[in-house]
Every structure is written in C-alpha cells, then in structure tokens.
NUNU-864951 format. One record per residue (C-alpha): residue number from 1; residue in one letter; y, x, z. Coordinates in Angstrom, 1 decimal. Layout:
R  resi  resn       Y       X       Z
R   NUM     a       Y       X       Z
...
This chain:
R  resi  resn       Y       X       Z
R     1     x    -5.7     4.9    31.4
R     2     x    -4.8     7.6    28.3
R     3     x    -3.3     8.2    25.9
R     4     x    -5.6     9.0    23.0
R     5     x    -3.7    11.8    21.6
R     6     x    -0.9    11.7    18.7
R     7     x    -0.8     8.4    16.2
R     8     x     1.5     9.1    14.0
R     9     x     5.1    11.2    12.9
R    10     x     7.4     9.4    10.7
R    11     x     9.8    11.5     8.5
R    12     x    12.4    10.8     6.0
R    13     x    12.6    12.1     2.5
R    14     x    15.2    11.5    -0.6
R    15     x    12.4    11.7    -3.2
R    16     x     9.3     9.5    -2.9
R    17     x     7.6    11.2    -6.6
R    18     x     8.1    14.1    -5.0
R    19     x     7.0    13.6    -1.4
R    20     x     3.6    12.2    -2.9
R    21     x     3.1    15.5    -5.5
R    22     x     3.6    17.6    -2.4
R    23     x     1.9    15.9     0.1
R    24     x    -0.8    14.2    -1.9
R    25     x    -1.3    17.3    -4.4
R    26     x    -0.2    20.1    -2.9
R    27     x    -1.5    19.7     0.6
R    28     x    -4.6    17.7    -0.4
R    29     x    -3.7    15.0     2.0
R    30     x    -4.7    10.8     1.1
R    31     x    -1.8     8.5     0.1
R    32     x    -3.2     6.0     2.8
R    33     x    -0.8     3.6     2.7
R    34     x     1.9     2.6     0.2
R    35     x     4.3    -0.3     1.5
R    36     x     7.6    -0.5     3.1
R    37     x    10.1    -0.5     5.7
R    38     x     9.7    -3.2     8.2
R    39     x    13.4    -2.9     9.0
R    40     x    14.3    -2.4     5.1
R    41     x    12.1    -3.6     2.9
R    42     x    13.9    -1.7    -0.2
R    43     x    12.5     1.7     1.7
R    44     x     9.2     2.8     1.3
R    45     x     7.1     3.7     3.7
R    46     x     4.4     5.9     2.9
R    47     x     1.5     6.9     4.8
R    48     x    -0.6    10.2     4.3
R    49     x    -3.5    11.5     6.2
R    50     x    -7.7    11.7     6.3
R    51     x    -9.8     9.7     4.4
R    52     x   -10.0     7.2     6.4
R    53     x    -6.1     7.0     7.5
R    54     x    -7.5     7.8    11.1
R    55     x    -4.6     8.5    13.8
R    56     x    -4.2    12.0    15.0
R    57     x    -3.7    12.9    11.0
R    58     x    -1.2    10.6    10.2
R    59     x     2.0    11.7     8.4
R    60     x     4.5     9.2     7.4
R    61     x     8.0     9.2     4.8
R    62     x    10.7     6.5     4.9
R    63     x    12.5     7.2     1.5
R    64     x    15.9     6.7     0.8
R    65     x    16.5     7.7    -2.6
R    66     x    18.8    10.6    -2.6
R    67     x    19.5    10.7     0.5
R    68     x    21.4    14.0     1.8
R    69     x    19.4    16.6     3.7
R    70     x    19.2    16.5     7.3
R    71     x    19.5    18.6    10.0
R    72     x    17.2    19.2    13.3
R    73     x    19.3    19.3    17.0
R    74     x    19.3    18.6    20.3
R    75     x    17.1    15.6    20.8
R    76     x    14.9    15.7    17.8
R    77     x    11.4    17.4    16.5
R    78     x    12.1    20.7    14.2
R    79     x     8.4    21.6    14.3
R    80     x     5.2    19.8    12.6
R    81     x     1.9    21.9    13.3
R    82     x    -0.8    21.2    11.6
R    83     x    -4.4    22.6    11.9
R    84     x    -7.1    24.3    10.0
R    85     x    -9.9    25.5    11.1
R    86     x   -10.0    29.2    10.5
R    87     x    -8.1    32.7     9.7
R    88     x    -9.7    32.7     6.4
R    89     x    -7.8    28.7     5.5
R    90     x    -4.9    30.0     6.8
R    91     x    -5.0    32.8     4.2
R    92     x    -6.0    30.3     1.4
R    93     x    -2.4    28.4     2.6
R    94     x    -0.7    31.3     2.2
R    95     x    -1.7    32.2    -1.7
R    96     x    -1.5    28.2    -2.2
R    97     x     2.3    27.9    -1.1
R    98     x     3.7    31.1    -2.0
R    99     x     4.6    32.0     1.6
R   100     x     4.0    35.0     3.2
R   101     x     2.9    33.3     7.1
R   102     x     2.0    30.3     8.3
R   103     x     5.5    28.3     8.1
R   104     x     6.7    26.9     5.4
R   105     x     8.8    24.0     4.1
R   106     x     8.7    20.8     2.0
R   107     x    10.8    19.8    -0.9
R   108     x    13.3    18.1     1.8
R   109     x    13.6    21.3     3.6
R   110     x    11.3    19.8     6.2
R   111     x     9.7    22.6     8.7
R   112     x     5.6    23.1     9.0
R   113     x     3.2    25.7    10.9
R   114     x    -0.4    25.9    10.1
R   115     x    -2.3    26.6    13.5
R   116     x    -5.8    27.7    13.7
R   117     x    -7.9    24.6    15.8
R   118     x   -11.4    24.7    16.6
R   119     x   -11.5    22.4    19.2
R   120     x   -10.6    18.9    18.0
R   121     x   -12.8    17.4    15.4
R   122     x   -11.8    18.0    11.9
R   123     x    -9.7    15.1    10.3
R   124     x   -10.2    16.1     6.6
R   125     x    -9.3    14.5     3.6
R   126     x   -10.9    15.5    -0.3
R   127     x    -9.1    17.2    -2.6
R   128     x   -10.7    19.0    -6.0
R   129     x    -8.7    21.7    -5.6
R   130     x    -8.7    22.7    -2.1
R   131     x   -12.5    23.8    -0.3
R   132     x   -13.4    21.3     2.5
R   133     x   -13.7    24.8     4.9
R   134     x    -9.6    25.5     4.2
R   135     x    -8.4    21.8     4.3
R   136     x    -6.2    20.4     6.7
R   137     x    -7.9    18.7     9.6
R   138     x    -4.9    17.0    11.9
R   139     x    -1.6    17.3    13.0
R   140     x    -2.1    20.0    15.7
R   141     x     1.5    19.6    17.3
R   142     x     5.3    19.0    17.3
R   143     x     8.1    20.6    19.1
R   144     x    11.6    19.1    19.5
R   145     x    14.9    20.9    20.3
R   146     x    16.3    19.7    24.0
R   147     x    19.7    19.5    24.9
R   148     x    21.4    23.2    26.2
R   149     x    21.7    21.9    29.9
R   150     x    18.4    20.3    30.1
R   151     x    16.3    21.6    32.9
R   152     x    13.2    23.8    32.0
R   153     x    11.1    22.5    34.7
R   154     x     8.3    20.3    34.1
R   155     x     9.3    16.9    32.8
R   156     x     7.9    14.3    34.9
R   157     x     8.3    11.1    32.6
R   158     x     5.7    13.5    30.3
R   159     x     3.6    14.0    33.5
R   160     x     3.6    11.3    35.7
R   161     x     4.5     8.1    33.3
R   162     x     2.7     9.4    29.8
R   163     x     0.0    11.6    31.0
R   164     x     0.8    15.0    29.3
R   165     x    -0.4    18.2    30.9
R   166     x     2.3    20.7    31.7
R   167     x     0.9    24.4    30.6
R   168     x     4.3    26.0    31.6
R   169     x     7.8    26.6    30.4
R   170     x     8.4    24.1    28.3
R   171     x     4.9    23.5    27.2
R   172     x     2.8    20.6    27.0
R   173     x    -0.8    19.3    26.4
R   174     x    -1.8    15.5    25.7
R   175     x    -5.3    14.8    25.7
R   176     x    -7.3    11.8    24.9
R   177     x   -11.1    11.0    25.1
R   178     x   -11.8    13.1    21.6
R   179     x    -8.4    14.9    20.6
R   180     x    -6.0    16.9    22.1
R   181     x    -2.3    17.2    20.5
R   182     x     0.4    19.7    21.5
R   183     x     3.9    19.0    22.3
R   184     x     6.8    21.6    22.9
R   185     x    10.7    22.1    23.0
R   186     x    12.9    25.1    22.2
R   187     x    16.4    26.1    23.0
R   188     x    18.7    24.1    20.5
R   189     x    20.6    25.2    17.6
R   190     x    24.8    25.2    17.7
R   191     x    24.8    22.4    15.4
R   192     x    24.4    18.9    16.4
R   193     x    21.0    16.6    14.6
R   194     x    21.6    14.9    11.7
R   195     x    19.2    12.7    10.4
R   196     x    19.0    12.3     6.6
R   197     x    16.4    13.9     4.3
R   198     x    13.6    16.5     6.0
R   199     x    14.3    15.3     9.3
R   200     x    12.0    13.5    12.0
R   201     x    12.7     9.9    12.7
R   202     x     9.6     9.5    15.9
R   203     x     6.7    10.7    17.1
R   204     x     4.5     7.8    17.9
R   205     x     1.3     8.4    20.5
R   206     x    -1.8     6.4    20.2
R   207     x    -2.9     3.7    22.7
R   208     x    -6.1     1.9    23.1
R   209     x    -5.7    -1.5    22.4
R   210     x    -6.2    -3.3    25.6
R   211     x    -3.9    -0.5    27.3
R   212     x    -0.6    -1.0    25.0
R   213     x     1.0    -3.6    27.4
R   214     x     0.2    -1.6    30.5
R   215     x     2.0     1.2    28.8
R   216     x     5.2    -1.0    28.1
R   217     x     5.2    -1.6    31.5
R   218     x     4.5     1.4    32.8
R   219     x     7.5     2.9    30.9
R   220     x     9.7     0.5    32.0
R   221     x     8.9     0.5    35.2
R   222     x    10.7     4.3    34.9
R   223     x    13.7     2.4    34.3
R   224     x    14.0     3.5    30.7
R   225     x    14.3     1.3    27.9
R   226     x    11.6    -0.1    25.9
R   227     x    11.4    -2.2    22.9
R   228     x     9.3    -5.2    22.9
R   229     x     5.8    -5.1    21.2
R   230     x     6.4    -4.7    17.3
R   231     x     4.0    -6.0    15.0
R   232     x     3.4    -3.1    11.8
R   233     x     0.6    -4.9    10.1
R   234     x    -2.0    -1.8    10.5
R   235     x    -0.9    -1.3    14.4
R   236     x     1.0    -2.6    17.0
R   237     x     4.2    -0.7    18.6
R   238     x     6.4     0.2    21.3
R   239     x     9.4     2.4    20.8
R   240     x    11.6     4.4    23.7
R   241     x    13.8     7.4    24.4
R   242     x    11.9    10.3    26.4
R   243     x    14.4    11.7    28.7
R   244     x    15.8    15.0    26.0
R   245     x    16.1    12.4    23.2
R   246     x    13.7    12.0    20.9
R   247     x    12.1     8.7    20.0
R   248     x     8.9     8.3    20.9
R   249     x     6.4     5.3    19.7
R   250     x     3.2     4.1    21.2
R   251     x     0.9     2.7    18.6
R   252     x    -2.6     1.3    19.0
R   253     x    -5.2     2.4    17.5
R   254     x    -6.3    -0.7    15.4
R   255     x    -6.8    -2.6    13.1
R   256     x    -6.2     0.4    10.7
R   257     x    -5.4     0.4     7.4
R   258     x    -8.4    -1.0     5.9
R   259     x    -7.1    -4.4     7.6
R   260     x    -5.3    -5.5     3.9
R   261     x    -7.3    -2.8     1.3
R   262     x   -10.4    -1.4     0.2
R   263     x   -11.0     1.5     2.2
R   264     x   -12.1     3.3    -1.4
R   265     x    -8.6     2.3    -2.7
R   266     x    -6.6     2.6     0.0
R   267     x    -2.5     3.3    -1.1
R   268     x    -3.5     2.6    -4.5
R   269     x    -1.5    -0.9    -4.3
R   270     x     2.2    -1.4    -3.1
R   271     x     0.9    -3.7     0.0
R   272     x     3.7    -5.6     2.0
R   273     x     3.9    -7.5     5.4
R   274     x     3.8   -11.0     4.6
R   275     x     7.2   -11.8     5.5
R   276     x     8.2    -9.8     2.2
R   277     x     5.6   -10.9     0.2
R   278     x     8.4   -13.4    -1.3
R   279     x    10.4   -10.6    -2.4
R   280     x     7.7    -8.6    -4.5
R   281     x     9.3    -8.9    -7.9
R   282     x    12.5    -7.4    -6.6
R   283     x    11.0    -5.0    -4.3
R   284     x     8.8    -3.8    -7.4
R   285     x    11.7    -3.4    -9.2
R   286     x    13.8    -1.8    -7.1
R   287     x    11.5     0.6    -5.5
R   288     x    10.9     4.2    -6.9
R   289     x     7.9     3.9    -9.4
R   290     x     4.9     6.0    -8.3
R   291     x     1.4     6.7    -8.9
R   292     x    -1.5     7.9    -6.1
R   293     x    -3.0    10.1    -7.2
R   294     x    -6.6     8.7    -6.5
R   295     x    -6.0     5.1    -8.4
C-alpha cells in the first residue's frame, strides 16, 4: 500500500479575479474547477491544474474577499515548488515574471520556487502564450516551517505510518507508482502563522481508491486524530494533524472532475454539491463574478 504521490494544496486568497488572471493567465495553468466551499458555501473554491485536472498538479484557492494577508509559522507550508522541465523554462519564467531567480510571489504574497524535474511525467496544461517545452508540469514539492524545539531526526509518522522516504536532515521523498513529490521543513520564523490571504490551508496526498480506508485506520491506529471520510464531489477525503502541525488530507484519486462537466469545458460553469444546489440564486449573487478564461 502507497501513497500515489501529492493530490492536491489548498490555499487562500482575498481576490478570486485576481487569483484566476494570475494563475490561469500568467502561469498558463487550467481553471479546472469553479465551485465552492463545502464548509462555506459563500467561498469559492477554485481548482487549477493540467488539462485534465489530474492530481499531482493540482492547486487550489478558498477566497474570502478581502481578506487580510497571512503569515507562514511554525506548523504551516511557506514553500510551493513547482516543476519545469529544463534550464532554458526556467529562464523563460524569469523574463515572464519579472524576477531575477526562480522564487517569486503571487498577488497574495504567497511564496513559489520553480525546480527543474525530469523525472516525473510532465503534467502540462495549454496556454497560447507559453511554449509547451517551458510550461509548468506538476507541483514538485512543499516545505513547511516546524516548531523551534522539534527534533531534526527522522519523523517516523512520515516513515513508518505514510510511507515517505527520509533523504536526511529534514528531508523527505514520497513516491508513488508514477510520481514522486518532495516534502521539507525549515527552521521557523520569530513570528507565529497566521492564516489569512497567501497562506496554506493543507496539503492533501493522493490514495488509491480501494486503500483510503486502510489509510484512516492506519493513521489512527498512531493515535492521532482523523476525521471521518468526507465526501468533495470530485474525491473522497480524510484530514489530520502530522506531528509539527500542518494539516494534511488524503484524497483519492477518483472520480475526477469530469464526474459533473465536460472534460472540454471543465471550470467554465459555477458547479455545486447538491446539497447547495438550492441556494444557486444567492450563491450566484453573492459570489465574486468571474470569467475562465477558456469559456
């Protein structure tokens, strides 16, 4: 039983137009998915990734219109890596954003590093203005700031319980059948985590279907906690604590996001669970107005 690599990270923003001209313009990436909250249905929640919304490239936004910047600590990912596949895209990133390496922020403040990855297959998406060789092709990693007094031995709930690899220090390797994913923590800042606008809300790691409740129990046989199986329409999740603080989701890998769209017109239609369905006219009016850019 594995792991199959990264599902999913989930962010929050302040500014959904804006999230979708960077994310879906800027970086080339596919508004996937266009629907909301499960837990607040007046929040988007927006989904960006390959053409086909395949897990591994998966980046989501809960928006909370104007909500105030937050602030990466102890106990919370500071670091999204995201691939390409050579020295010469990494270049073509750096003329794109204005930015004189490979880090750089979003509007929100939110941190990025490009990483050069030739051994996971490419998870692309099309954009006119951005050659298929120099697009991004995954989320590569994350890396999370732990606690001062956290031991910087290896982690054995990563190890033992989820199957990560431990390359040293503080350094670790998940591998699935086809993709890889990295995972990393740092020394932590003097100021506390803050969660608001630009800062992570979970990492979530993808699990074969069959496997998901083996992993619930597997995880709570460690004694932590662990939510009960949640129902998100396009995957099914559980949700717990690793040991420095940082929320952690397993997701399964179907039914994907085809399950309610075209897969040609996928996020082009604001697409709710049905328990919401009754509030559409609200929701539609209360929800920030915006436009993918492939409809």
């Amino acid at each position: 039983m594995v792991l199959e690599g990264l599902h999913h990270v989930t962010m929050i923003t302040g500014d959904a137009r804006a999230n979708v001209d960077f994310y879906a313009n800027t970086l080339g990436l596919r508004l996937v998915k266009k629907t909301v909250n499960f837990d607040q249905p007046e929040a988007y929640h927006l989904y960006f990734g390959d053409e086909q919304g395949s897990p591994g490239s998966i980046l989501t936004w809960f928006e909370f219109p104007g909500a105030a910047r937050g602030r990466a600590g102890a106990g919370a990912i500071h670091l999204i890596q995201l691939s390409v596949a050579s020295e010469h895209a990494l270049g073509f990133w750096a003329e794109r954003l204005g930015v004189g390496g490979p880090r750089f922020e979003d509007h929100d403040g939110l941190a990025f590093e490009l990483v050069v990855d030739d051994a996971n297959p490419p998870l692309r998406a099309v954009h006119p203005e951005i050659p298929p060789e120099h697009a991004i092709t995954g989320v590569w990693g994350a890396r999370a700031y732990a606690p001062a007094d956290a031991p910087g031995a290896e982690e054995p709930f990563l190890t033992q319980t989820l199957g990560f690899t431990h390359l040293g220090e503080a350094e670790y390797r998940l591998d699935g059948v086809q993709r890889s994913v990295r995972w990393g923590y740092d020394p932590p800042p003097a100021a506390g985590a803050i969660q608001g606008a630009g800062s992570v809300h979970h990492i979530a790691w993808a699990s074969r279907d069959a496997e998901h409740l083996e992993w619930q129990r597997r995880v709570r046989e460690t004694g932590a906690y662990v939510t009960d199986v949640r129902d998100r329409e396009y995957f099914r999740s559980i949700y717990f604590g690793e040991p420095h603080g940082v929320l952690f989701e397993i997701a399964t890998l179907s039914p994907g996001f085809a399950v309610d769209e075209d897969p040609e017109h996928l996020g082009e239609q604001l697409r709710l669970p049905p328990q919401y369905e009754r509030l559409r006219a609200h929701l539609e009016e209360v929800l920030t107005p915006i436009s993918n850019p492939r409809a």
